[in-house]
Each structure stands twice: as C-alpha cells, then as structure tokens.
N, C-alpha and C positions, 0 to 999 in steps of 0.2 A: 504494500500500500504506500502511495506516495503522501507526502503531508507538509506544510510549506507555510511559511507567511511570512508578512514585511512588516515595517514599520518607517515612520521615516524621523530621523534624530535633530533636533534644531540645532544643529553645531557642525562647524565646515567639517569636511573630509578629513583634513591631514589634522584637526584635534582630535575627531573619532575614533582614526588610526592610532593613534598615539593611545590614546587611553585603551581598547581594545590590544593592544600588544602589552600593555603595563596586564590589564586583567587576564590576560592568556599567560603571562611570565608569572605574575604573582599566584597564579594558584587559584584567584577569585571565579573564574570563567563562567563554570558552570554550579552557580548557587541555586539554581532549580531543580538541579537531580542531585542536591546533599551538596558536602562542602565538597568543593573542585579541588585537581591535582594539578600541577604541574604538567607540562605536556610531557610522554612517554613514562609518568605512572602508571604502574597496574596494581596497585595494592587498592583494594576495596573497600568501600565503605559505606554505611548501614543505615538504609534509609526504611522510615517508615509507612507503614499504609496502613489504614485503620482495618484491623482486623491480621494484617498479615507484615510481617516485616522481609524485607530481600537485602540481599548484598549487589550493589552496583559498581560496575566499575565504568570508569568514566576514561577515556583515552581522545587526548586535543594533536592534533598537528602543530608543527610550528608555525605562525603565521605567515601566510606569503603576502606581499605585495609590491603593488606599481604606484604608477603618481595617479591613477586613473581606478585602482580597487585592491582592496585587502579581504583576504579569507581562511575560513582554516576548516580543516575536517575534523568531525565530532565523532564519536561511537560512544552510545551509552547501550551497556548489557549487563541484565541481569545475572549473578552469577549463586555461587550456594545452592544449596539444598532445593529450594523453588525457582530454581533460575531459569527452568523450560518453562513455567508458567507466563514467562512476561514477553513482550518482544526487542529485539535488539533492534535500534536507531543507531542510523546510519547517515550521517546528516553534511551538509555543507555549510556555514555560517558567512556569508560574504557581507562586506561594505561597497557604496561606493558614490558619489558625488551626486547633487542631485538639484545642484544650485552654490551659491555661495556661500550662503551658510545652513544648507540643509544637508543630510548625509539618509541615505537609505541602507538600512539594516537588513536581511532578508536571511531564512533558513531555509534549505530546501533539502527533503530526506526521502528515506523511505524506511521503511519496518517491514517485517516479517508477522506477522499474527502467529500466537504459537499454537498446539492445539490441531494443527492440520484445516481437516475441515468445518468442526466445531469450531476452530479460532474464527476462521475464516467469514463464517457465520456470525459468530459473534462483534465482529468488526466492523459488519454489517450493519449490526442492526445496535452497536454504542460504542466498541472502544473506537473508533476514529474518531469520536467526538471526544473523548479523554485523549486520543494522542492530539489534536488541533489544539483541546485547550490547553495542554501542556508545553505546545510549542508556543500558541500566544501569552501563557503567562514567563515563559523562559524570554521572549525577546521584550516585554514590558520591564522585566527585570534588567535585562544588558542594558536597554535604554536609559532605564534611570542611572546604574551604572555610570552608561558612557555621559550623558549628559547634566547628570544630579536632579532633573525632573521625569516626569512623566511623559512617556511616548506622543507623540503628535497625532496618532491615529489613534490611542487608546487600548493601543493592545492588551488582552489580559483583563479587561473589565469589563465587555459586555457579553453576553448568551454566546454559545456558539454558531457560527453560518451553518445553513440550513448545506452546504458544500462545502466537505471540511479536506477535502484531500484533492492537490494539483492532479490533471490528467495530464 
C-alpha cells in the first residue's frame, strides 16, 4: 500500500535544510514512532499501543542534498515477539523550495499489510486510515520541528481524507 502527504513549512529552503540535517544528526528525526536514532542504529526501542506494546526499530539515511532538495530514506519495522503483527514502512522524506520563504515537506512510502490476506483486508477496510494519520501527525511534528510553529496546511489535526493512500 502506498501512503504519502505534504505539508508546506513557512521558512526558506536552505533554513529547512539546515535544521532537518541538525534533527537527522541529532537523533530527534523520528519522535512519532518513539525516540529517534541516529542514522544506521538498529538497536530498538519500545513503543506503546494501548492494549499491546512492540519493539521498533527505526533506521534514517544520511541526508542527501542539492541547492534545489534535500531527502532521506526512513524504515520503520516492527521487531520482537509481535513484530509480524505490524507493517514495515518504507518511506522517502524529501524537502524542497516552494517560494522564498516557503519550503514543502513531503513523505512518500509504502507498507506491507501483515497478515496476508486478512491484513490485506483489513487495510481495506481501517489500517490505511491509521497508516495516513500516522504519516500526517509524523510530518505536523517535523514541521513544528523545523519551523517552531504549526504546519501551514495543518497536518495532523483534522479527520482523515476520505483517500488516504497515493496511487
């Protein structure tokens, strides 16, 4: 399943870049799936879900860029005891200019549903709608992040789109 959204950042490019390479170095990156590593950590760490807890691990690229876009690749996968229960995201995180001083944020992934065809099923008919809003509250978060305020599109705070997954 593919799964995606944007956002766009009120701060030029090459301030975006900057801070976005400080939170990819410093370990901040990924505070929506538990505290972030470092890029090329694998040691896990334990997030919870009401009713069930997992071990994730969370693995960043180093960041690439040009004067023109910055990006980096994500994998978040469950691992431990329940780790075929969840799916693994496999994501792309790019920036990149969008005016003078507007910058766009965007992720673009895909998942596995686990389960076969029951997941399959299942995906269908609600976890897309948990993987979308997990993707909008993860880039509401970089946002504030990068910027110190709230997204310009509001990502992360309203219902989910009635179409939650890029084709």
């Amino acid at each position: 399943m593919f799964v995606g959204d944007e956002v766009q950042l009120e701060v030029g490019f090459a301030v975006a870049r900057e801070r976005l390479r400080q939170l990819a170095e410093s370990g901040t990156l990924l505070g929506t799936s538990g505290d972030a590593y470092d890029h090329g950590t694998t040691d896990p760490d334990r997030v919870g879900v009401p009713g069930l807890s997992k071990l994730v691990r969370v693995q960043v690229r180093e960041l690439a860029w040009t004067d023109q876009s910055a990006g980096l690749a994500i994998r978040w996968e469950a691992t431990g005891p329940g780790g075929g229960l969840f799916p693994v995201l496999d994501a792309d995180l790019t920036m990149a200019p969008a005016g003078e001083r507007v910058t766009v944020l965007t992720l673009a992934g895909a998942y596995r549903p686990p389960l076969g065809t029951v997941g399959a099923a299942l995906d269908r008919a609600i976890l897309h709608r948990v993987a979308s809003a997990t993707i909008r509250a993860f880039l509401a978060q970089m946002a504030r992040r990068i910027t110190g305020q709230p997204a310009a599109n509001g990502a992360g705070t309203g219902p989910p789109p009635e179409r939650t997954s890029l084709s």
